[in-house]
DRENPA-3360 file (N, C-alpha, C; in nm, 2 decimals, always signed):
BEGIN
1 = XXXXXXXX = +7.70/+11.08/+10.88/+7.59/+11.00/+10.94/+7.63/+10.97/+11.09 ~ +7.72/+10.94/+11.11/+7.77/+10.89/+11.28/+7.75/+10.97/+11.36 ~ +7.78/+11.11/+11.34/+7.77/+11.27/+11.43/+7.60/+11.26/+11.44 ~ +7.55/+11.23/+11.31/+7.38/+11.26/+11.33/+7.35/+11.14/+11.43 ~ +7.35/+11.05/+11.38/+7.35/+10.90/+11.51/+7.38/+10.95/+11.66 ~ +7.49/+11.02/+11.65/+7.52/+11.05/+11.80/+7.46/+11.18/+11.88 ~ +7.45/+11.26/+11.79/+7.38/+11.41/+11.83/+7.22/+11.39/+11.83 ~ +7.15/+11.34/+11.73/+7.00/+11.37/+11.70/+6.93/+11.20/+11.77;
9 = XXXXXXXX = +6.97/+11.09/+11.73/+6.94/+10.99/+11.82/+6.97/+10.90/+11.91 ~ +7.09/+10.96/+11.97/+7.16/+10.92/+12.11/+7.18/+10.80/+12.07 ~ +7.29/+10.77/+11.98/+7.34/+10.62/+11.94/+7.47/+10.62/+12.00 ~ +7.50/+10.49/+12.08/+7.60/+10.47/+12.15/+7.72/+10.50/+12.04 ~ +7.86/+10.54/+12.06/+7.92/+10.56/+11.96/+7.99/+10.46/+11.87 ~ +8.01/+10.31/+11.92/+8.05/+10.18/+11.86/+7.92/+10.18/+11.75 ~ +7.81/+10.16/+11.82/+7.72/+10.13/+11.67/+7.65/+10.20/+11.65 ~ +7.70/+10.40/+11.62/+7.70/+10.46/+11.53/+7.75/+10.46/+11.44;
17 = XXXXXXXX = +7.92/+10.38/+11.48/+8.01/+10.37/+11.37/+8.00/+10.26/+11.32 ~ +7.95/+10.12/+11.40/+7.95/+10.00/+11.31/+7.82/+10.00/+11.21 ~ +7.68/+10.10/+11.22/+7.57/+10.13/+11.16/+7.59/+10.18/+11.02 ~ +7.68/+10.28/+11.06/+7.70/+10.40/+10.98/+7.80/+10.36/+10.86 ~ +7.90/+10.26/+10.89/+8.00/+10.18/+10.79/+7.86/+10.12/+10.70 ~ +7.76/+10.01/+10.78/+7.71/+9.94/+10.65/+7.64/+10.05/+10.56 ~ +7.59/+10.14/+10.61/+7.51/+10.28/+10.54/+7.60/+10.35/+10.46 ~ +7.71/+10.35/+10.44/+7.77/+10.42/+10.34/+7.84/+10.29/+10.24;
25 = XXXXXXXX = +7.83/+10.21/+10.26/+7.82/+10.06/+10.21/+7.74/+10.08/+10.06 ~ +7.61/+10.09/+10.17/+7.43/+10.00/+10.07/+7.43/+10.15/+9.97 ~ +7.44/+10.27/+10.04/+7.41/+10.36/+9.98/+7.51/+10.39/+9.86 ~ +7.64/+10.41/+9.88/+7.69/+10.38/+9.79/+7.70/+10.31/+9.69 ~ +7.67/+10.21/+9.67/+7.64/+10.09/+9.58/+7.57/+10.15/+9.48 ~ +7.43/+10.25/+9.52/+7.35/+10.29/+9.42/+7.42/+10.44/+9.37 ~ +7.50/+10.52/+9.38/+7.60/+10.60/+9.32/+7.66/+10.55/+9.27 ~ +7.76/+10.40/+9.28/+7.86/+10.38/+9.19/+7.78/+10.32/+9.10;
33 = XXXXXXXX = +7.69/+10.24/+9.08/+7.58/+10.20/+8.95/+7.60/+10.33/+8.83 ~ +7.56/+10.40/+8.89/+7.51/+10.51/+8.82/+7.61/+10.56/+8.79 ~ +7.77/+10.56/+8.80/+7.92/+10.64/+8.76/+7.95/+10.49/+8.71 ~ +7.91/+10.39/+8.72/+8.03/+10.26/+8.66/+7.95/+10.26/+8.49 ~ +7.82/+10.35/+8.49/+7.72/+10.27/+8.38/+7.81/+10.40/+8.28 ~ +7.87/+10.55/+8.34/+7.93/+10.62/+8.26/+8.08/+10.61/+8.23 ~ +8.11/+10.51/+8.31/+8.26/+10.50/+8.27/+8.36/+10.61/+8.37 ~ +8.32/+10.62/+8.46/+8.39/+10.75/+8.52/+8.48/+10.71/+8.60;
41 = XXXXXXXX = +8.46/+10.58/+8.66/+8.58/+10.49/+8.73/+8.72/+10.47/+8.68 ~ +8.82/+10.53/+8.80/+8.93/+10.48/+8.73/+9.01/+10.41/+8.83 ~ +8.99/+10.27/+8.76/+9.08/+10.14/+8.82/+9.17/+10.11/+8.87 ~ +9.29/+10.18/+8.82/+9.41/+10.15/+8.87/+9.41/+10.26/+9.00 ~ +9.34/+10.40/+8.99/+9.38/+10.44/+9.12/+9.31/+10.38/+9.23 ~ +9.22/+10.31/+9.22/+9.13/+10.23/+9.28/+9.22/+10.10/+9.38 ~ +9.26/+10.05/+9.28/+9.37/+9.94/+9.31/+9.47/+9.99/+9.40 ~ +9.56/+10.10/+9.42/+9.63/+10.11/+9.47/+9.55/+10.19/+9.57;
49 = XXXXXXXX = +9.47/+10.24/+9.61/+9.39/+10.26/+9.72/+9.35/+10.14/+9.80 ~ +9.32/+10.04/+9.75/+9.27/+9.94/+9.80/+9.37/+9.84/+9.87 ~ +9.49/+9.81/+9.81/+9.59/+9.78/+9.84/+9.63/+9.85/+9.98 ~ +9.63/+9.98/+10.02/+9.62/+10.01/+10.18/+9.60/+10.00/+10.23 ~ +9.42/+10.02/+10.23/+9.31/+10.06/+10.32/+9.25/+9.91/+10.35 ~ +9.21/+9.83/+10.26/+9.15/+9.69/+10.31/+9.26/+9.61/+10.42 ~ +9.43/+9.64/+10.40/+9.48/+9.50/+10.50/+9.51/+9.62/+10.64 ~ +9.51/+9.74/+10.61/+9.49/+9.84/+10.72/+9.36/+9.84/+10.79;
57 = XXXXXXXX = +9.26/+9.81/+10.74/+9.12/+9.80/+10.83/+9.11/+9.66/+10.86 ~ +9.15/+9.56/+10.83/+9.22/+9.43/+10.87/+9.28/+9.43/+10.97 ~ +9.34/+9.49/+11.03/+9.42/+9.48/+11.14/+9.39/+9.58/+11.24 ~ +9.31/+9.71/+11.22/+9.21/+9.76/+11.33/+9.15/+9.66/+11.37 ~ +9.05/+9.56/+11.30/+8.96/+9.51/+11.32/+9.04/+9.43/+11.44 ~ +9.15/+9.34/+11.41/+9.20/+9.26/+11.47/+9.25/+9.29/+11.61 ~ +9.25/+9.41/+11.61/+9.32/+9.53/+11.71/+9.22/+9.58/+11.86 ~ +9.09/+9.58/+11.76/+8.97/+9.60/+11.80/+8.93/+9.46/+11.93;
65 = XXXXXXXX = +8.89/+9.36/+11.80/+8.90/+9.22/+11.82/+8.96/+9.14/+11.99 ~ +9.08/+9.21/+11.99/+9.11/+9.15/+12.14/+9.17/+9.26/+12.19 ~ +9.11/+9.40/+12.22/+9.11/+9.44/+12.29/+9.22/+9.54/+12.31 ~ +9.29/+9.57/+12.22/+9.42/+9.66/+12.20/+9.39/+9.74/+12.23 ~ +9.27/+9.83/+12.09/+9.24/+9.93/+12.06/+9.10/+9.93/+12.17 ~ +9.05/+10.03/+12.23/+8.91/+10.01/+12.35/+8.89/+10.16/+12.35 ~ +8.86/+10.28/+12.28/+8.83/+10.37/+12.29/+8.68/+10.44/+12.37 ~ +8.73/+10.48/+12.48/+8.60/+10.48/+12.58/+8.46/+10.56/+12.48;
73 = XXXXXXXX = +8.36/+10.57/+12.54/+8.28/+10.67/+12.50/+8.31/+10.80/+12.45 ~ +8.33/+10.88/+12.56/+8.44/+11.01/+12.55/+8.50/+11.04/+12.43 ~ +8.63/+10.90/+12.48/+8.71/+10.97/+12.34/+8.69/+10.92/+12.19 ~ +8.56/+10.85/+12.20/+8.55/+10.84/+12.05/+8.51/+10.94/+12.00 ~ +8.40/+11.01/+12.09/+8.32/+11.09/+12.07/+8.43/+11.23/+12.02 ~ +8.53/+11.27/+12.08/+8.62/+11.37/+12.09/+8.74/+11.36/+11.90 ~ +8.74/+11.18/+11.93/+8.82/+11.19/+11.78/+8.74/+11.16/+11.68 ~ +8.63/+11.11/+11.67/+8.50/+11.21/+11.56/+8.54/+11.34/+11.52;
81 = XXXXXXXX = +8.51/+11.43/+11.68/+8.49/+11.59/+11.65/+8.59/+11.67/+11.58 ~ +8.71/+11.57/+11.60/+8.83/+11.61/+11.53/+8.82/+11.62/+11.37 ~ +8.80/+11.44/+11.36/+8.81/+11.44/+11.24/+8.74/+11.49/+11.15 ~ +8.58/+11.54/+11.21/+8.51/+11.63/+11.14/+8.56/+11.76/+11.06 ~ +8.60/+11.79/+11.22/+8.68/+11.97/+11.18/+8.80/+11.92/+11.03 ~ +8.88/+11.80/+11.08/+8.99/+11.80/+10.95/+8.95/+11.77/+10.80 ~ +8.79/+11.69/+10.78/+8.71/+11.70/+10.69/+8.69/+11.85/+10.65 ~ +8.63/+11.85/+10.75/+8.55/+12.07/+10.68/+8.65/+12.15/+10.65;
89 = XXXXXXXX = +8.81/+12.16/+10.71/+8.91/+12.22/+10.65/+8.94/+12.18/+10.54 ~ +8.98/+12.01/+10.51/+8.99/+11.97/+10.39/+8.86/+11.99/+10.24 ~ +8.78/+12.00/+10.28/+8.64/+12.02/+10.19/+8.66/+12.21/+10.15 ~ +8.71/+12.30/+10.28/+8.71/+12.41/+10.21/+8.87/+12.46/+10.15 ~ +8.95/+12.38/+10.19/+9.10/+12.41/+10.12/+9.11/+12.31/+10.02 ~ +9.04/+12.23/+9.93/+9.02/+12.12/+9.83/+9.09/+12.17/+9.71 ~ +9.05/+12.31/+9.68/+9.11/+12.33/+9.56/+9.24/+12.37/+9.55 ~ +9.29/+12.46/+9.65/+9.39/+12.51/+9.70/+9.49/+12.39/+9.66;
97 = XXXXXXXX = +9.46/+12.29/+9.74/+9.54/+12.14/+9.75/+9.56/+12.03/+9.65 ~ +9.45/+12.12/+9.57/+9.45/+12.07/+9.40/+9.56/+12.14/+9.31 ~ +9.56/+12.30/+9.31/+9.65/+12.33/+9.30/+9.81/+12.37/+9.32 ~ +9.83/+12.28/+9.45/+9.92/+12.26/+9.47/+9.99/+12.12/+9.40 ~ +9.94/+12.02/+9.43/+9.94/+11.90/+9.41/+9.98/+11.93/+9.20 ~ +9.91/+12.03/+9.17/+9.93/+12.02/+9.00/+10.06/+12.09/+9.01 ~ +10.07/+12.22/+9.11/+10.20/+12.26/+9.07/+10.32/+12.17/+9.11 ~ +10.33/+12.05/+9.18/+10.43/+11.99/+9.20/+10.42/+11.85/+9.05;
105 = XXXXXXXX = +10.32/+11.83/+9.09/+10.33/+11.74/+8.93/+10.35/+11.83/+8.74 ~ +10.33/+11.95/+8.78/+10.41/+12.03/+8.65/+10.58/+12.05/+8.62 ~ +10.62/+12.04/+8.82/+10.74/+12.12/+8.80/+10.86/+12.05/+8.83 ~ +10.78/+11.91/+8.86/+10.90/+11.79/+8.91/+10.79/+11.70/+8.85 ~ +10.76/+11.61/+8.72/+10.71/+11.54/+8.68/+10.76/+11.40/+8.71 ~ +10.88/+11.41/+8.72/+10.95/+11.23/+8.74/+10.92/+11.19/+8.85 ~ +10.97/+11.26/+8.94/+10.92/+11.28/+9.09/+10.82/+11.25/+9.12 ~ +10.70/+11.33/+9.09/+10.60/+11.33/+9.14/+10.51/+11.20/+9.07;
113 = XXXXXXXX = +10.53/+11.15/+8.95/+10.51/+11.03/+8.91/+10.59/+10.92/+8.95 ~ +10.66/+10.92/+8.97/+10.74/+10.81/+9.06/+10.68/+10.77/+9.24 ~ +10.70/+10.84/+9.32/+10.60/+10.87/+9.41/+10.43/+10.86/+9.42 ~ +10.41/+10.86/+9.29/+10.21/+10.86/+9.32/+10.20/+10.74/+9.34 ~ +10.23/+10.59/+9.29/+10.16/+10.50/+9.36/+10.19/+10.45/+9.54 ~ +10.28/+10.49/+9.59/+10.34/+10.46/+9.72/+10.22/+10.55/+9.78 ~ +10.25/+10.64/+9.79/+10.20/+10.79/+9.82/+10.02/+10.75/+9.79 ~ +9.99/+10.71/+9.71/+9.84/+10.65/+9.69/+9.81/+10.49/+9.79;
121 = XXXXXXXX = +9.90/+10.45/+9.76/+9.84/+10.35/+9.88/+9.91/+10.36/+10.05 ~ +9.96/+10.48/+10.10/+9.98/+10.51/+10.18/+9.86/+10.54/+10.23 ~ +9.77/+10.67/+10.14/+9.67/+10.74/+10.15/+9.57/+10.65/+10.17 ~ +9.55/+10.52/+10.16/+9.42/+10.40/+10.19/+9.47/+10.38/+10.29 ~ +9.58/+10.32/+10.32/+9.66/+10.28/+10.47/+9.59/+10.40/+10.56 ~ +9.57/+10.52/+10.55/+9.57/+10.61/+10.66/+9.38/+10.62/+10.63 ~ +9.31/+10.58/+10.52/+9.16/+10.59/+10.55/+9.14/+10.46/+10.58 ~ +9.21/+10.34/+10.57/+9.15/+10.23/+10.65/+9.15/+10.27/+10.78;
129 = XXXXXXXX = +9.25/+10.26/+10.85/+9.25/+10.32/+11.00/+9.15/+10.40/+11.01 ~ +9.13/+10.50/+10.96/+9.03/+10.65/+11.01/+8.91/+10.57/+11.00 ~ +8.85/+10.48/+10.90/+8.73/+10.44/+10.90/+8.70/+10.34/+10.94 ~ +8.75/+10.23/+10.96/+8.72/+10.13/+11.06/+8.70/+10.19/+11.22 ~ +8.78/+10.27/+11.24/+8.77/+10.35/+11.45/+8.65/+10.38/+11.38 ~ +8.64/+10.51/+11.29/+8.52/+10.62/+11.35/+8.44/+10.62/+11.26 ~ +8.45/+10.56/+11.13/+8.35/+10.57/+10.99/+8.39/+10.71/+10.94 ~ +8.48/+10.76/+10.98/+8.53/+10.90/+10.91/+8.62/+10.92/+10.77;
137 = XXXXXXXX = +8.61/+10.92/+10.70/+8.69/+10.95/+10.60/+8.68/+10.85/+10.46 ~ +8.61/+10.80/+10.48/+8.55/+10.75/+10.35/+8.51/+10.79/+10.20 ~ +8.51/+10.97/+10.23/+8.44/+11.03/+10.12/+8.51/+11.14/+10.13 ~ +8.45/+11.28/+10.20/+8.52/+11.40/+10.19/+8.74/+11.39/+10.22 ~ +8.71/+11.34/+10.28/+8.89/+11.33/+10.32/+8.98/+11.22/+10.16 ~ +8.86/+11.10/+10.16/+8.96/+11.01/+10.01/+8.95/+11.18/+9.90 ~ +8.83/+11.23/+9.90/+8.84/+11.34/+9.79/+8.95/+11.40/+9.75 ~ +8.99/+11.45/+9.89/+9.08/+11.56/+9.95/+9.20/+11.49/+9.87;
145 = XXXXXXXX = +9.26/+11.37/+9.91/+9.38/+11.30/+9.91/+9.39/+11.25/+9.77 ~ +9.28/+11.19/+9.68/+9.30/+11.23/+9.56/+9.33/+11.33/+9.50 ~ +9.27/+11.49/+9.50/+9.27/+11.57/+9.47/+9.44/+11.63/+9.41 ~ +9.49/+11.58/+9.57/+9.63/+11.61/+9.54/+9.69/+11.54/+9.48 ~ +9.69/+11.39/+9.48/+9.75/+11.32/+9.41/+9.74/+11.31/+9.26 ~ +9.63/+11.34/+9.21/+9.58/+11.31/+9.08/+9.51/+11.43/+9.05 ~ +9.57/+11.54/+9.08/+9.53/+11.68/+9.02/+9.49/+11.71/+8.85 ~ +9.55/+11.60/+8.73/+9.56/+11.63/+8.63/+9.48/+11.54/+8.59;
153 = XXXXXXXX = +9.52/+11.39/+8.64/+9.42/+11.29/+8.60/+9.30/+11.27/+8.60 ~ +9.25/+11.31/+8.75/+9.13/+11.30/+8.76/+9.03/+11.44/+8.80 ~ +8.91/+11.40/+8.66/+8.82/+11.52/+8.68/+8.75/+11.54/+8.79 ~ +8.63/+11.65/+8.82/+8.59/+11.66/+8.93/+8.50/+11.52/+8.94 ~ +8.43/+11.49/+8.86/+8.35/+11.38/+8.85/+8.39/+11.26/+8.87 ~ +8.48/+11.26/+8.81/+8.59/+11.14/+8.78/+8.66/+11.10/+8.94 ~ +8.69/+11.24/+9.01/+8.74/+11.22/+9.13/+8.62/+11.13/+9.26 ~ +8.50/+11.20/+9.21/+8.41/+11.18/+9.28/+8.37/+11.07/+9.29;
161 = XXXXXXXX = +8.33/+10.99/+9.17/+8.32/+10.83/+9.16/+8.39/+10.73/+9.16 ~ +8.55/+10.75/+9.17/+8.64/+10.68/+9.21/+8.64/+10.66/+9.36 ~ +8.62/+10.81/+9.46/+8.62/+10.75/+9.58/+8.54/+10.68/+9.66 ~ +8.38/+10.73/+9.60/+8.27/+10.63/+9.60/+8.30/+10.46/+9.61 ~ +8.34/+10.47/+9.47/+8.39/+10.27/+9.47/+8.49/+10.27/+9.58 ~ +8.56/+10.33/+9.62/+8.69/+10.29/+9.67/+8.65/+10.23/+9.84 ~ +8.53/+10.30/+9.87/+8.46/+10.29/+10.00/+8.40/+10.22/+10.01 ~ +8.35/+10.16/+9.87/+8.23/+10.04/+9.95/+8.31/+9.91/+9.99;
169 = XXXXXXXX = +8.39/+9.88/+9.90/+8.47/+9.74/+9.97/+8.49/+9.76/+10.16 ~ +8.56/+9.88/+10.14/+8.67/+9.93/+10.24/+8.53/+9.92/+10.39 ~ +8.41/+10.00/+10.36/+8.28/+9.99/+10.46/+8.25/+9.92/+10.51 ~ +8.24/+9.80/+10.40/+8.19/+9.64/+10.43/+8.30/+9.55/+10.51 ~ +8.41/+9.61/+10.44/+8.52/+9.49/+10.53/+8.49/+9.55/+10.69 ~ +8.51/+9.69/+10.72/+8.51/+9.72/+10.82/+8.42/+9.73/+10.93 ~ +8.25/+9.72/+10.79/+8.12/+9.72/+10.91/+8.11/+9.53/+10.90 ~ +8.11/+9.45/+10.84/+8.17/+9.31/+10.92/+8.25/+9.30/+11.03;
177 = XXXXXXXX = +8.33/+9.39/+11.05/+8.42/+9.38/+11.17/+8.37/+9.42/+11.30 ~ +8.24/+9.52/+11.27/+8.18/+9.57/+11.40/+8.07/+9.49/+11.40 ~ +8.01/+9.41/+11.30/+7.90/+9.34/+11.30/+7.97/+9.21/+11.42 ~ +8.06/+9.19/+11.40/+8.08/+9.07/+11.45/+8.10/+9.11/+11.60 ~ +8.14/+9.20/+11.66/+8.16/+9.24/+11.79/+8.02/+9.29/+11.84 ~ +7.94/+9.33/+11.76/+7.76/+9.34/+11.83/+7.75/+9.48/+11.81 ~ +7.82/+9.58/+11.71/+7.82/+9.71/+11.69/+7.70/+9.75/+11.53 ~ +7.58/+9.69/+11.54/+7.54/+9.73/+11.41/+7.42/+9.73/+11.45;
185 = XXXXXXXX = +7.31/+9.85/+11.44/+7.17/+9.82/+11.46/+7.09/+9.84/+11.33 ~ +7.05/+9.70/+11.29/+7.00/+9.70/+11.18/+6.84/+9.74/+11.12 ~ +6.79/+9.74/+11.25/+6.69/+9.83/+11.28/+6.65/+9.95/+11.19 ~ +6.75/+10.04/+11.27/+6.83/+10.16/+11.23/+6.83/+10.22/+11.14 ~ +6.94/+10.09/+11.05/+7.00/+10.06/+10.97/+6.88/+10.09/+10.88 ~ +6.76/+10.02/+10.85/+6.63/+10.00/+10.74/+6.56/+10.07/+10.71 ~ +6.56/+10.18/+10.83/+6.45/+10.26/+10.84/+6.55/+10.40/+10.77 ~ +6.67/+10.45/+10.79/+6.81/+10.49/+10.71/+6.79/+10.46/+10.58;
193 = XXXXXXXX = +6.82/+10.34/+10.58/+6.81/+10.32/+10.36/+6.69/+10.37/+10.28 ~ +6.56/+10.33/+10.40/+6.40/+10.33/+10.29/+6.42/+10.50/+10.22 ~ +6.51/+10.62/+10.34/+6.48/+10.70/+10.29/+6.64/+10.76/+10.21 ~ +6.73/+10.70/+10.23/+6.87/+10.74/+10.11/+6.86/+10.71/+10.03 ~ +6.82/+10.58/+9.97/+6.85/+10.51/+9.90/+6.82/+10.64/+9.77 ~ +6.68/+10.64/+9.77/+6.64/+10.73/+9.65/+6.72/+10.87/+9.63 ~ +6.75/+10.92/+9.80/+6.84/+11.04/+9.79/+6.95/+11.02/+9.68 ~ +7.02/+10.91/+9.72/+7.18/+10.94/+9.69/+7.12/+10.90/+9.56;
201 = XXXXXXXX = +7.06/+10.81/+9.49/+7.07/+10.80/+9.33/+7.00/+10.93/+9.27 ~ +6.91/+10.98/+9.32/+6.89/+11.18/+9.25/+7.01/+11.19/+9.25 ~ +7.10/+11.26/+9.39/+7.23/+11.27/+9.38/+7.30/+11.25/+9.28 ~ +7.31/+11.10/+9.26/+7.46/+11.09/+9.17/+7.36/+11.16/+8.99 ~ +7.30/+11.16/+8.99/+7.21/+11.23/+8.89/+7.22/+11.38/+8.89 ~ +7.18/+11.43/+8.95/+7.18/+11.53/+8.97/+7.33/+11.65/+8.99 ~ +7.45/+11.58/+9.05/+7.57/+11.62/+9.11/+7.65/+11.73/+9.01 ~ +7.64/+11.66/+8.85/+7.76/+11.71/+8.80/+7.71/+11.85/+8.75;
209 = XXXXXXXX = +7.58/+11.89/+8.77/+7.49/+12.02/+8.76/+7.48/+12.12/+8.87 ~ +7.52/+12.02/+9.02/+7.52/+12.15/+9.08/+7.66/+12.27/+9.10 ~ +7.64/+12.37/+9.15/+7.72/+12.44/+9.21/+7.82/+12.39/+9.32 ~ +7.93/+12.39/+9.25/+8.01/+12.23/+9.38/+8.07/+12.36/+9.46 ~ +8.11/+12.45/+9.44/+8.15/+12.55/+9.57/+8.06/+12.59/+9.68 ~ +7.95/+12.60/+9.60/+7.82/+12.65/+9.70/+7.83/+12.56/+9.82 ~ +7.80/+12.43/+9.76/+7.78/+12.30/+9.84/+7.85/+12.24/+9.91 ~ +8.01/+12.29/+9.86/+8.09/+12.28/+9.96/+8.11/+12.35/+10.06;
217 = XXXXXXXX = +8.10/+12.47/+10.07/+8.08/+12.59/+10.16/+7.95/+12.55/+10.26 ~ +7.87/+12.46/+10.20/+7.75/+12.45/+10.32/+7.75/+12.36/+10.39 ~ +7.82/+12.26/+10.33/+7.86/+12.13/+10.39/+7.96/+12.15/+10.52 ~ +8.11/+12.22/+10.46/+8.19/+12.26/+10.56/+8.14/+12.31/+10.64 ~ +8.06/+12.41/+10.69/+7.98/+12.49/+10.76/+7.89/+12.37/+10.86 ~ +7.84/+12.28/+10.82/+7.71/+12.21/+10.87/+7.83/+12.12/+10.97 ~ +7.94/+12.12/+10.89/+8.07/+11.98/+10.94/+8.11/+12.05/+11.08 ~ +8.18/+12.14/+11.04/+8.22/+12.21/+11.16/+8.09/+12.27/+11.30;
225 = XXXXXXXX = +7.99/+12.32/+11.27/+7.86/+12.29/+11.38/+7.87/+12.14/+11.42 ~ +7.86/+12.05/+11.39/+7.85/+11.91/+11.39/+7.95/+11.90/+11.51 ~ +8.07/+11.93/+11.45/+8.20/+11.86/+11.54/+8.21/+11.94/+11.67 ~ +8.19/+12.08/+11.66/+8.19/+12.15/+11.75/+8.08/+12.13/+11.87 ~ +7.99/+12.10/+11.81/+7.89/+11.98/+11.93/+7.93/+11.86/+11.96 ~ +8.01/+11.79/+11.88/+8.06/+11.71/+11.97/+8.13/+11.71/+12.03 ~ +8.29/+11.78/+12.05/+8.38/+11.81/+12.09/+8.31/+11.88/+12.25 ~ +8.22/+11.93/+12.26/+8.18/+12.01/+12.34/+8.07/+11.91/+12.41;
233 = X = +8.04/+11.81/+12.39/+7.95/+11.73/+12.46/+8.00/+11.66/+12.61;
% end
């Protein structure tokens, strides 16, 4: 959503990204309804996600706040384009990184169980950051980072509605943070939900029937056009 904000309606890039946090917020909310009513949530990896990313988007905010962090136009615009590209790599090497992640949890099991909860709330530590700056990594990248970590545990579905929940806290703490600096057009914002809202709940309906390679292959494709327009703006 922020790339579209910045490419198709010339939205300044602070509140594409403070817009775009509450919008993956509200919309979410109506996908995890719909995965909490099946039971697909799983809690504890939740918890130690949370455990990172909330006191890490805490202290962007604070960083933000007086003036540490001040990323011009430019270069927000530039580390979007990036992060895009590292989403659409991640989205088409997903499985790859799945099966890696299983072959290290087959072949060193103590290990690699010993290490997952650190290693999991490291992984919120590094998407609070990413999504409080740029609203990036909330979804395709938590997937990614799951994927590896919890190759055995969590199903595709399973993986899918876990990251969902894991973001709406993490959106809200961090679109409060832009709300409060003057980064949120709520406007925008209303005229955005009248027409997701219904999307994403087909969506979470619809998901576990489609072709998830196809979709992935189109998405990465759409991700990378995206970024590469911005990088080039």
């Amino acid at each position: 959503m922020t790339p579209i904000l910045l490419l198709f309606f010339g939205v300044a890039p602070g509140t594409a990204v403070g817009t775009d946090l509450w919008f993956a917020a509200l919309t979410k909310m109506v996908g995890a309804g719909v995965h909490w009513k099946k039971d697909l949530i799983d809690w504890q990896v939740l918890r130690r996600m949370w455990w990172g990313s909330l006191p890490s988007s805490a202290l962007m905010i604070m960083l933000i706040h007086y003036g540490v962090i001040n990323l011009d136009v430019g270069a927000l615009k530039q580390v979007i384009g990036y992060l895009v590209i590292i989403t659409a790599i991640g989205i088409l090497f997903q499985e790859k990184i799945k099966i890696f992640g299983r072959h290290l949890r087959l072949s060193d099991e103590s290990t690699f169980k010993h290490l997952q909860p650190s290693f999991t709330v490291l992984a919120g530590v590094i998407l609070g950051v990413l999504v409080t700056l740029t609203s990036i990594g909330a979804g395709a990248l938590g997937v990614v980072m799951l994927s590896y970590l919890y190759p055995l545990r969590l199903t595709p579905i399973r993986l899918i509605a876990t990251d969902i929940v894991h973001a709406i806290p993490l959106a809200l703490f961090a679109g409060m943070g832009h709300l409060f600096i003057g980064q949120v057009n709520f406007e925008l914002l209303g005229l955005l939900l009248v027409g997701s809202i219904p999307g994403v709940y087909l969506g979470a309906k619809i998901s576990p029937k489609l072709p998830v390679k196809l979709l992935r292959m189109l998405l990465a494709i759409v991700l990378l056009a995206v970024a590469s327009k911005l990088i080039l703006m």
